[in-house]
N, C-alpha and C positions, 0 to 999 in steps of 0.2 A: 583870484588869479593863481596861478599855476606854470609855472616856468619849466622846463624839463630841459637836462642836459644830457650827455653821454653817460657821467656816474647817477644819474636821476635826478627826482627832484630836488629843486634849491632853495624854493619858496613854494610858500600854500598861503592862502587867505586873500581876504582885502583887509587893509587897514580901515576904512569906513565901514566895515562892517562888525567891527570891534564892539563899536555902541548900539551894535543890535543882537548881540550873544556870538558872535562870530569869535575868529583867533586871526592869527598870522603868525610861519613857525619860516625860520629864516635860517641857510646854511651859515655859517660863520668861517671866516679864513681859519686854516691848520696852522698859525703864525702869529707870530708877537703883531700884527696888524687886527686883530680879533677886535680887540676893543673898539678902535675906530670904525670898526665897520658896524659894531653893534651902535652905538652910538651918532653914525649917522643912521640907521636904518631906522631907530627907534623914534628919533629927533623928526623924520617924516610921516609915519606914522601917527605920532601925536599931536603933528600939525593936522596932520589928515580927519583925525577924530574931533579935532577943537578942545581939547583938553584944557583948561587952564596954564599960565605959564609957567607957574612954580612948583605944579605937578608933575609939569611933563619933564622941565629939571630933572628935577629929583630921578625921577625914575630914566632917563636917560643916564645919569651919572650913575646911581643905581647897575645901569645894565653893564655900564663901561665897567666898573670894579666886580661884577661878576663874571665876566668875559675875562678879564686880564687875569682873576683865582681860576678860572679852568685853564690857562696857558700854564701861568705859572704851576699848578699843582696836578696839573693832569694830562696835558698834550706833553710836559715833561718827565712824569711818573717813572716811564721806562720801558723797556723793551716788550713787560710783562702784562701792558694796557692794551685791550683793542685797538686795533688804530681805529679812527676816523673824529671829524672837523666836529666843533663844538654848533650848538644851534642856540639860538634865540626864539622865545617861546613868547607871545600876550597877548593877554584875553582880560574881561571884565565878568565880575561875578556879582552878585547882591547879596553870599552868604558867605561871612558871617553877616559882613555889611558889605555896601555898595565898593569894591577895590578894584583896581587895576592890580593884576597880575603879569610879573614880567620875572624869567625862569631862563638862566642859561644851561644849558643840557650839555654832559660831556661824559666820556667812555670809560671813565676810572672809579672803578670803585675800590680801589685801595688807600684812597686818600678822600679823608672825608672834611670837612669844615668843624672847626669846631662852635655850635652855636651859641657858647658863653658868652655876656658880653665884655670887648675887648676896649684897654685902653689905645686913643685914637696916636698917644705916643711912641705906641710898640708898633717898631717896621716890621713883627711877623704878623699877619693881618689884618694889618690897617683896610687894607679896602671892604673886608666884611664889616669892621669896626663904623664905617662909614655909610656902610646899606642899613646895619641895624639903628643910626642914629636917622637917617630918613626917614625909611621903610615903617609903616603900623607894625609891621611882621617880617620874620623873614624863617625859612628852612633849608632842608634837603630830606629828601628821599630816593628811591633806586624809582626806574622806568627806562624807557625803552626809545629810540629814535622818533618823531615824528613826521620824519623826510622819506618816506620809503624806504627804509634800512630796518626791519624789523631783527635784524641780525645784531643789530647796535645795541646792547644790554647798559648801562653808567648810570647817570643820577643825575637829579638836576637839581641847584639852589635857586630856591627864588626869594621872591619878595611882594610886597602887596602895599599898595597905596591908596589910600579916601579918595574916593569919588565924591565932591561936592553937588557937582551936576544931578539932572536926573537921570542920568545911566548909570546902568544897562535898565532896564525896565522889566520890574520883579512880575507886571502884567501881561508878557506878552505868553503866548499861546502858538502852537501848532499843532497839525494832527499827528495825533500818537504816533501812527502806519509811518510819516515821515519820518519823526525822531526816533523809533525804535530804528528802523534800517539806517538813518545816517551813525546812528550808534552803535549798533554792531560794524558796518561799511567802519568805520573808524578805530574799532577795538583788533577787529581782522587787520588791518593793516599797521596794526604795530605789532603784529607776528601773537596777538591771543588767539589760539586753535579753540574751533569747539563754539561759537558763540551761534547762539541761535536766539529768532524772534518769532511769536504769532502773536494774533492780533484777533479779538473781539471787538465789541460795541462800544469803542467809544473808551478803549484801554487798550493795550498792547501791552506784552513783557517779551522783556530781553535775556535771555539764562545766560549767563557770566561761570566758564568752571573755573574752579582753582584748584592749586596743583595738589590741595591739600582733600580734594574731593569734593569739598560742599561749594555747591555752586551759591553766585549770586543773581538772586531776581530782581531784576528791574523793572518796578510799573511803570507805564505811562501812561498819562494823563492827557487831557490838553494842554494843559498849564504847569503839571508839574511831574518829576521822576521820584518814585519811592523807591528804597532797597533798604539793606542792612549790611553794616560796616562789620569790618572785618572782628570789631569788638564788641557786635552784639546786638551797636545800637540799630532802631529804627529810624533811617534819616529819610526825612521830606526836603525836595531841593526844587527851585522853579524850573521849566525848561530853558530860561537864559540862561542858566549855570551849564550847560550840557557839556562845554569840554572841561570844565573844573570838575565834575562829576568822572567824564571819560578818563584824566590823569590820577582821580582817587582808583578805581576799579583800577587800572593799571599800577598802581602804586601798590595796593593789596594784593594783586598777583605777585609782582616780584618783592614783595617784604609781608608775610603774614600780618605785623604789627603794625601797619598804616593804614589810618582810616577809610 
């Protein structure tokens, strides 16, 4: 689904489509209301999926304490931040293991999280102190708007949660020709100039440049995308991963040092 308003889009995705390698990237209020909204969005969402109940917890509370860090730390920054509204980002991956991924996006990169971990009795941090007592994992990296804003440069924290279930399903498969064009169609419109695709028998690549010259190639498979990280390695990833894959390439463009 696809909603469009006067400033653009406000939401992308289905929620039911999460447990078939899909996303859903959701505007979020410019206001101390951010959290609530993350948190009811999220809270549908994970009913929508069937999630178990103490997962879908976690990570709705999760999202609420990384919505209220991008108010507090970044919609307040100051004069000197982009403006624009913070997003909610989730999707399911099977690499490393099967998680839910749930990632608040906001315009500041002058304030960063610090990803030590925090005691849950210091009021400076508690709510990250809280994601990382949840959370398998949690981060940040810089990236780029997912709402039509390719203008939008900040960072996003996430976080990741065990999938018990069998999702996302590490088996599933499409034709290359699809997933190379939905992947570049998606890299183009987070403002990466330059991406290009062709296509062979039964493979496709996707050429990714980086600002530092050396592009990245992206196989496709039926079943799976190969490249190389921005450290060298050679990474094999299913085609269900294909937006955890899209926010890595995004992440390598705007920070050389992310995978």
């Amino acid at each position: 689904m696809v909603q469009i308003a006067q400033s653009g889009q406000i939401s992308v995705g289905h929620a039911a489509d999460i447990s078939l390698g899909g996303m859903c990237a959701w505007r979020l209020p410019g206001d101390a209301s951010c959290a609530s909204a993350a948190r009811s969005l999220l809270g549908i969402a994970m009913k929508t999926v069937g999630l178990d109940r103490d997962t879908a917890a976690d990570a709705v509370l999760a999202a609420s304490e990384l919505a209220t860090n991008a108010f507090n730390h970044a919609l307040r920054a100051g004069p000197d931040v982009q403006a624009g509204p913070p997003e909610l980002w989730v999707w399911a991956r099977v690499t490393p293991t099967p998680q839910l991924v749930v990632s608040v996006f906001d315009t500041c990169r002058s304030a960063w999280p610090d990803t030590a971990p925090r005691d849950l009795l210091d009021e400076h941090g508690k709510g990250l102190g809280i994601v990382g007592m949840l959370a398998a994992a949690w981060g940040t990296y810089p990236t780029r708007s997912w709402l039509g804003r390719p203008d939008l440069w900040g960072k996003a924290v996430w976080c990741a949660f065990p999938l018990p279930g069998p999702w996302p399903n590490a088996r599933t498969t499409a034709p290359p020709v699809l997933v190379a064009r939905h992947l570049t169609s998606s890299l183009a419109g987070r403002g990466i100039a330059g991406v290009s695709h062709c296509h062979g028998k039964g493979v496709s690549l996707v050429t990714v440049p980086r600002p530092n010259g050396q592009d990245v190639n992206v196989w496709v498979e039926p079943g799976h995308l190969t490249y190389t990280s921005a450290s060298g390695a050679r990474i094999r990833r299913p085609v269900v991963d294909l937006y955890d894959v899209t926010e890595n390439l995004v992440g390598s463009i705007e920070s050389p040092g992310h995978a």
